[in-house]
C-alpha positions in Angstrom: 40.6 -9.1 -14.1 40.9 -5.3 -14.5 42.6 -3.8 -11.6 41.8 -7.3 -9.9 38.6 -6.3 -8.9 35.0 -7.5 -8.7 31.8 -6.1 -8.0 30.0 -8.6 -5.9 32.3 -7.8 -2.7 30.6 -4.7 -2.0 27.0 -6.2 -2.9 28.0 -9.3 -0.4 28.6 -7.2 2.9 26.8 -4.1 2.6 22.6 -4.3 2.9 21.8 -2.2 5.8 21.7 1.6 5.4 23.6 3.9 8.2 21.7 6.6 9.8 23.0 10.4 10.7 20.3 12.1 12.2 22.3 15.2 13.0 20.6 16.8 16.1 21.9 13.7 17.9 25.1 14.7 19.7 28.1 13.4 17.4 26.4 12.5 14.1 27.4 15.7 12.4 30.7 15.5 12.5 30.3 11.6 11.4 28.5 13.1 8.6 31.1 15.5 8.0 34.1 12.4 7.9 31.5 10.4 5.8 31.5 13.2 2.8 35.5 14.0 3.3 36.3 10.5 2.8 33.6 9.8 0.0 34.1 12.1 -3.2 31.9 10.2 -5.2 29.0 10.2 -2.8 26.0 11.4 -4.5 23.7 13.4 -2.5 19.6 13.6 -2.6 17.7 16.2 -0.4 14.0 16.5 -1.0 13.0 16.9 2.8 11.3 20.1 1.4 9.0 17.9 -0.8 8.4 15.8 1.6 7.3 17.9 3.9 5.0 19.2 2.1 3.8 16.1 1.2 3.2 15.6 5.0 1.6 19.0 5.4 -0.9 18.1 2.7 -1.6 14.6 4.2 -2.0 16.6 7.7 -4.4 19.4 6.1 -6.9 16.8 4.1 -9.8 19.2 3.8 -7.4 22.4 2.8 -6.4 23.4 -1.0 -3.4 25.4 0.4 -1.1 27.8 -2.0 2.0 27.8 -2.8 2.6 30.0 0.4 0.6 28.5 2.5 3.1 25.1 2.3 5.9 27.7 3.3 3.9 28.7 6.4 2.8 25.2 7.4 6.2 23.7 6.5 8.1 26.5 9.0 5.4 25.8 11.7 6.1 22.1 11.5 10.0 22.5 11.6 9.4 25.3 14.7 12.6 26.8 14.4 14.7 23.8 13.4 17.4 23.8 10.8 16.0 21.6 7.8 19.2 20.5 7.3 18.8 19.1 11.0 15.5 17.8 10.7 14.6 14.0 10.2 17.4 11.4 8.8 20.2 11.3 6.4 20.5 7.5 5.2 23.8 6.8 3.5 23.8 3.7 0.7 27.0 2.4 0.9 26.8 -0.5 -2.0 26.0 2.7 -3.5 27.6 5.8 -2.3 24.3 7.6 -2.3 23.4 9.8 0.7 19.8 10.2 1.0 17.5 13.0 3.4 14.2 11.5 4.1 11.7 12.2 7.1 12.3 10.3 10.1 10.5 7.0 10.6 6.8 7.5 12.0 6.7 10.3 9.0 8.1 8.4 6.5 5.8 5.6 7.1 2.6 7.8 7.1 3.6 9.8 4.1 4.4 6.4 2.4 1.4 4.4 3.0 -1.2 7.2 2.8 -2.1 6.2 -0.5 -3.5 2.6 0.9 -5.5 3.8 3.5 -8.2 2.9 1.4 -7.0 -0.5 1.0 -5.6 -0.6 4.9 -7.1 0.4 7.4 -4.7 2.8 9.9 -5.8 -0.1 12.7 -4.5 -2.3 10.3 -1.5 -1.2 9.6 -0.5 -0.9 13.1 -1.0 -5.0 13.1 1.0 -5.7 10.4 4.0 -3.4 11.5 4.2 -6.1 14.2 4.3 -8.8 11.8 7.6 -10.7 10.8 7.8 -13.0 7.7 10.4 -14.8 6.5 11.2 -15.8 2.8 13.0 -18.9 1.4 14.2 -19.2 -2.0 14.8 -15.4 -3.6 14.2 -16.1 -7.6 10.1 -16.0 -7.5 10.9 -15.0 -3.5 12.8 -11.7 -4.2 9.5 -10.7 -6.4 7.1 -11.6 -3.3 9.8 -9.5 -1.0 9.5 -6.8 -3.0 5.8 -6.6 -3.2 5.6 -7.1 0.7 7.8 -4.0 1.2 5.9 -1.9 -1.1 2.7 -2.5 0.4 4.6 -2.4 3.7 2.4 -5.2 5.0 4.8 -6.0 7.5 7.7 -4.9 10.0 10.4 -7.2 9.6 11.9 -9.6 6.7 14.2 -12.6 7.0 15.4 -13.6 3.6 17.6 -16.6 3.2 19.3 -17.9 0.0 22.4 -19.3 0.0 23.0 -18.6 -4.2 24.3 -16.0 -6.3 22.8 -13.8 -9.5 23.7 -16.1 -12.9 22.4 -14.7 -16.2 20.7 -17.3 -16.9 17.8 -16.8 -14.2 17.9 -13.3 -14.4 14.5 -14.4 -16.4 13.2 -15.0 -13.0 14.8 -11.5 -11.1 12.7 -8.6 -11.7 14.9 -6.5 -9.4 18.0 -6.8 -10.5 20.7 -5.5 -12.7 24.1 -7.0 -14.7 26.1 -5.5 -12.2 24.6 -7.8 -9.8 26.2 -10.9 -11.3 27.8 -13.0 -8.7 26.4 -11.3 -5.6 24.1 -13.3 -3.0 20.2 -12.9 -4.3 19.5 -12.3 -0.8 21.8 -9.6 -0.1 20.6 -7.6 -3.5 17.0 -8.0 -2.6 17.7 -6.8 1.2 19.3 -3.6 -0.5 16.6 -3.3 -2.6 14.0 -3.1 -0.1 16.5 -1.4 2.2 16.2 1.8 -1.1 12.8 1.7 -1.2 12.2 1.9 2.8 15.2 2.2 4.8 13.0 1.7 8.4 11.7 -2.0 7.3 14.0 -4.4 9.0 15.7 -6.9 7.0 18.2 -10.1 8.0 19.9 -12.2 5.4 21.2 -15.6 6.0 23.3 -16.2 3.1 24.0 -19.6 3.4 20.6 -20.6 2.8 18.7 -23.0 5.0 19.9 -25.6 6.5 19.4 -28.1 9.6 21.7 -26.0 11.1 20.3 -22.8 10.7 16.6 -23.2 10.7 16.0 -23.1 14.3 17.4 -19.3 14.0 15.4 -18.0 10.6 12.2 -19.5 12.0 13.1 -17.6 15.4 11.4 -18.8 18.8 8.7 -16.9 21.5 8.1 -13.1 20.4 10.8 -13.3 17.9 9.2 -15.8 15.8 8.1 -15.1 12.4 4.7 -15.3 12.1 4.3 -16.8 8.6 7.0 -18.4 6.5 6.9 -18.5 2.6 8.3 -20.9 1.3 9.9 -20.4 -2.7 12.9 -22.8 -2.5 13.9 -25.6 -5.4 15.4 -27.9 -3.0 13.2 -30.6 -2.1 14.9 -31.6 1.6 14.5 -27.5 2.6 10.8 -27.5 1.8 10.7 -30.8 3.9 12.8 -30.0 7.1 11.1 -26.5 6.8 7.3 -27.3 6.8 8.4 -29.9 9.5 9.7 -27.0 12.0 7.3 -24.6 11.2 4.5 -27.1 11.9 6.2 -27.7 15.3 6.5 -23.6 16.1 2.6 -23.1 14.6 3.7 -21.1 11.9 1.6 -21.6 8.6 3.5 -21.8 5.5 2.1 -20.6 1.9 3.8 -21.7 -1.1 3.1 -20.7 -4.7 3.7 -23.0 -7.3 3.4 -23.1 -11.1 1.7 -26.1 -13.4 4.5 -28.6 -13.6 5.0 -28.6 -9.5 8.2 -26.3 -9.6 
């Protein structure tokens, strides 16, 4: 194996992203260590674009100029350093280091687009909402669409098997380099690129009689509907028969032949 290494290490312990906001006492100089020790980090600052993103969100009935951004941008920073201003959110499957707006903006900025699909009101329910996700062939193409929407706060995904080639036919987020690493852990990271504030918990060893007590969750920390995408036949059983127990509904999607 050359230089006896392989990929799917990193892709199998890394899915949440680290966060440096740097007017908190400490996180520059963690920052700082972060880019010493990293000379391959790639770096993407567009808070700029952002902002003005926000500004225009903000200012709905306004066709502002070019100038006018600048002056609503300043006014909105008030004197901070841009540098300083919302979150730097470092990738480390990746190495990529990432400014973005801090959450509450990010989130508006991101689902502004659907408000007239989802009502603001509406939104606010399903940030409280927390689904889980078994089985991440068809599954990781349900998570994904979830996250994009943002129709919910929090994602457990479990999965206890790896990428293979042959049902990559089945993975429509995934890449060759992600041969051999957990399905679950690549879709977390996914969603974890795409919006770093959506909380996400893989259990890698799939379900089991063990386990499901804990991915199902109990009192406030249930989940509050489970979808179920797995091939094995005693998981769908042992998990319909615990969700039925904690009143969770289950939805399944199936195709003509039943699997």
């Amino acid at each position: 194996m050359l230089l006896g290494y392989h990929a799917s290490e990193q892709y199998n312990s890394h899915y949440k992203p680290v966060y440096y906001r740097l007017a908190e006492s400490g996180r520059q100089e963690k920052l700082r260590e972060l880019l010493s020790q990293t000379p391959s980090i790639q770096i993407y600052d567009t808070i700029e674009s952002q902002l003005s993103e926000l500004v225009k969100i903000n200012n709905p009935q306004k066709q502002l100029s070019a100038e006018e951004y600048k002056v609503q941008i300043e006014a909105h920073l008030a004197g901070k350093d841009p540098d300083e201003y919302g979150v730097w959110v470092y990738y480390p499957w990746s190495q990529k280091l990432v400014h973005l707006l801090d959450e509450e903006e990010f989130i508006k900025v991101r689902t502004s687009r659907n408000l007239y699909k989802i009502k603001p009101e509406e939104l606010e329910v399903l940030r409280r909402k927390k689904l889980g996700i078994i089985g991440l062939s068809v599954g990781q193409s349900i998570a994904m669409t979830i996250a994009t929407e943002r129709i919910c706060g929090e994602l457990v995904l479990a999965d206890f098997d790896t990428v293979e080639l042959c049902n990559m036919n089945r993975l429509s987020n995934c890449n060759v380099y992600n041969l051999g690493a957990s399905k679950a852990v690549i879709t977390a990271q996914k969603i974890a690129e795409l919006d770093p504030y959506l909380k996400v918990t893989c259990f890698t060893d799939g379900i089991t009689e063990d386990n499901i007590d804990a991915f199902l969750g109990e009192g406030p920390g249930r989940i509050d509907i489970l979808i179920e995408e797995c091939d094995s036949i005693d998981v769908k059983i042992i998990s319909r028969i615990k969700a039925r127990e904690k009143g969770i509904p289950v939805v399944m999607d199936t195709n003509d032949r039943g699997c």
